[in-house]
C-alpha positions in Angstrom: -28.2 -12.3 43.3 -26.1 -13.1 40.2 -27.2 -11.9 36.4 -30.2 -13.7 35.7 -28.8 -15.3 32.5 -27.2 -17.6 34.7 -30.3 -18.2 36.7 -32.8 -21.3 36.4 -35.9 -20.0 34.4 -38.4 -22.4 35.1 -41.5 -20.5 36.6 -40.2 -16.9 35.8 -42.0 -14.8 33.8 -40.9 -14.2 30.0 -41.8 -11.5 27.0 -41.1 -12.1 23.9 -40.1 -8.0 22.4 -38.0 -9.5 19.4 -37.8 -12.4 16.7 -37.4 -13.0 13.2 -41.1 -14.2 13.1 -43.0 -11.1 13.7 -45.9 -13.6 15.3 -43.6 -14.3 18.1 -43.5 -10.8 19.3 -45.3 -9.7 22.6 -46.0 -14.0 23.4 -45.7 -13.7 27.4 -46.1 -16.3 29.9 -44.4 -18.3 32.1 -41.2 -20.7 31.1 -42.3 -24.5 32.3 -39.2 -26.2 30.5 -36.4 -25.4 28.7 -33.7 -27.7 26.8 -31.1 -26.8 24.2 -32.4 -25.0 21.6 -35.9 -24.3 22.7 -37.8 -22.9 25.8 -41.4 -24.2 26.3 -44.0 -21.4 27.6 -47.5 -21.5 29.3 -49.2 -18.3 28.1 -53.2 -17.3 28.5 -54.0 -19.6 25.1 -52.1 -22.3 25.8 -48.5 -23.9 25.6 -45.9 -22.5 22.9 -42.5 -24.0 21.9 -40.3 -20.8 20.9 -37.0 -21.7 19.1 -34.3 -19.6 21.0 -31.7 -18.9 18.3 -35.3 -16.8 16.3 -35.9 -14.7 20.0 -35.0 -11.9 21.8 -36.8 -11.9 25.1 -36.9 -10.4 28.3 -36.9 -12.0 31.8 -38.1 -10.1 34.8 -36.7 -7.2 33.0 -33.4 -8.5 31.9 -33.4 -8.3 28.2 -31.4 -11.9 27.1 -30.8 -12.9 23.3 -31.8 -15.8 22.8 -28.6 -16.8 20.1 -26.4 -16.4 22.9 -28.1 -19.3 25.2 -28.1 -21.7 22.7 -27.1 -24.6 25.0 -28.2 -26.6 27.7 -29.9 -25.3 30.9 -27.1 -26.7 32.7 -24.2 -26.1 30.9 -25.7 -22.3 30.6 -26.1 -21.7 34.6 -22.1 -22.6 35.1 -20.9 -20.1 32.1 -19.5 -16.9 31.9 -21.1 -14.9 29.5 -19.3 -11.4 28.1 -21.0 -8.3 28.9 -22.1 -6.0 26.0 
């Protein structure tokens, strides 16, 4: 299996461990749409819309910024991304 950052995300399992609004941090549910700049999350209280370029977040244990998949679910599965 590839790097999940080049994975479809619908119906995983996503954390929330870092953004620039502290209110954002430790939000965890699962991921039930995504588009360019936003990824739309059903947790235990409801639905939340989390901006991606604020986040830092982890997916099944892979830690992803969320700055660096600002684009479009498709356009991110086909990309090669640099690793750190």
């Amino acid at each position: 299996m590839g790097s999940l950052i080049n994975m479809p995300w619908l119906s995983r399992d996503i954390e929330v461990v870092g953004s620039t609004d502290p209110t954002l941090v430790g939000i965890s549910g699962t991921v039930l749409d995504e588009t360019r700049r936003t990824l739309r999350v059903k947790t235990q209280n409801g639905h939340v819309t989390l901006a991606k370029d604020t986040i830092r977040f982890t997916i099944e244990g892979e830690e992803i910024d969320g700055t660096s998949v600002a684009q479009r679910p498709e356009d991110r599965i086909g990309k090669r991304y640099r690793r750190n």
